[in-house]
C-alpha positions in Angstrom: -3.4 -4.2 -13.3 -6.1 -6.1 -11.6 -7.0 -4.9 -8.2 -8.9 -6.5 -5.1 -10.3 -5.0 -1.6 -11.4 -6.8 1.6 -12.5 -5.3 4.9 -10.9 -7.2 7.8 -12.4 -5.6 11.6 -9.3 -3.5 12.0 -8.5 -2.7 8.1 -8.8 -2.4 4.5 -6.4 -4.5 2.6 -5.9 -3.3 -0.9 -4.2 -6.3 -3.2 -2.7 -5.3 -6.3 -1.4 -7.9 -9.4 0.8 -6.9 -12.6 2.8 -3.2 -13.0 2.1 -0.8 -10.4 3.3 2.4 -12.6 2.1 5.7 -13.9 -1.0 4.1 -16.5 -2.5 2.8 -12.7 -1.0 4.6 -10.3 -4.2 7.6 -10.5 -6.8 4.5 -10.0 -4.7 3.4 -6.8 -4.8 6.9 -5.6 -8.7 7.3 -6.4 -9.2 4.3 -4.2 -6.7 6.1 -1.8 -8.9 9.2 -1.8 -12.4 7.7 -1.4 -10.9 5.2 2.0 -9.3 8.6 3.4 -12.7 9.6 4.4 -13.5 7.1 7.3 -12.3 7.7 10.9 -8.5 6.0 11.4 -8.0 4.6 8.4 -5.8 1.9 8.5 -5.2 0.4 4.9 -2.8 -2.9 4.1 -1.2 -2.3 0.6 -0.8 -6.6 -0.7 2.2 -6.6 -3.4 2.5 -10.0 -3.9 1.5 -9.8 -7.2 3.6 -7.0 -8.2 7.1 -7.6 -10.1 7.2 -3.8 -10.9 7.0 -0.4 -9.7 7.8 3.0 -10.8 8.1 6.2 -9.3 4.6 7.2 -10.1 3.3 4.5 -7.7 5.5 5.1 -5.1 5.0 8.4 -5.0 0.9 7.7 -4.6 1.8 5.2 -1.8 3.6 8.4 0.1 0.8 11.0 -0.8 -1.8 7.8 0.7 0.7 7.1 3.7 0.8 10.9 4.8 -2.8 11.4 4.5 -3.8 8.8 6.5 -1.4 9.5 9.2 -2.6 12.8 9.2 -5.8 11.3 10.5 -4.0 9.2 12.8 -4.3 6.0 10.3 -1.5 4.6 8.3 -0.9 2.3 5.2 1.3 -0.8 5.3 2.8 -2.8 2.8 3.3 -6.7 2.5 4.8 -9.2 0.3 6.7 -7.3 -1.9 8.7 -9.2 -4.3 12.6 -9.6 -4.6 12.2 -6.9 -7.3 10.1 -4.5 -5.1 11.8 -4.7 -2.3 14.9 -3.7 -4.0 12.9 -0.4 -5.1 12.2 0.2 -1.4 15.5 -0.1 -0.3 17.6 1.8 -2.7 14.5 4.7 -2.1 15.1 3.9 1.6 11.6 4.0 1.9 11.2 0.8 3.5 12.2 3.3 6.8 9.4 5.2 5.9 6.4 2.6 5.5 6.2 -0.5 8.1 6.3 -4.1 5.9 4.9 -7.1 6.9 6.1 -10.7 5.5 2.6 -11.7 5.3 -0.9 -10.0 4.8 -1.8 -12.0 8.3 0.8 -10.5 10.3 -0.2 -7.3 8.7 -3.9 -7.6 9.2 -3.3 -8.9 13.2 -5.9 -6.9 15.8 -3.5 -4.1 17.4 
């Protein structure tokens, strides 16, 4: 799993490439944890290059998504793959996180 960050104004976008599963998933949340800290965090979760995820991951992106709420931030996903997507919606968790198409609709000024 390779693993990128970039600041936009608004938000962090975190972009992740290979299998997000339970040998990653604790880095993920690490990086989670230490963004938690700042004021509104507002974090944008890339999947493009993701073509698998298990439950260990997902369960991260909830544990990330309700701690950042918490602090009145949130964590979004975009471009999830066929394969992901599927994963979201059998979990019906795509009613629980707001996904973008694109990283630039996610990343827009609110």
């Amino acid at each position: 799993m390779v693993f990128k960050t970039r600041c936009y104004s608004n938000m962090m976008v975190l972009e992740l490439n290979g299998r997000f599963d339970a040998h990653v998933a604790p880095m993920v949340a690490e990086w989670f944890e230490r963004t938690a800290t700042i004021p509104t965090p507002r974090v944008t979760v890339n999947l493009a290059g993701v073509q698998f995820i298990d439950s260990s991951a997902l369960a991260t992106l909830i544990q990330a998504m309700k701690r950042y709420r918490q602090q009145q931030g949130d964590v979004y996903l975009c471009n999830l793959q066929q394969s992901v997507r599927i994963i979201f919606e059998l979990t019906q968790l795509e009613k629980a996180f707001t996904i973008f198409a694109t990283e630039e609709e996610a990343t827009k000024p609110v």
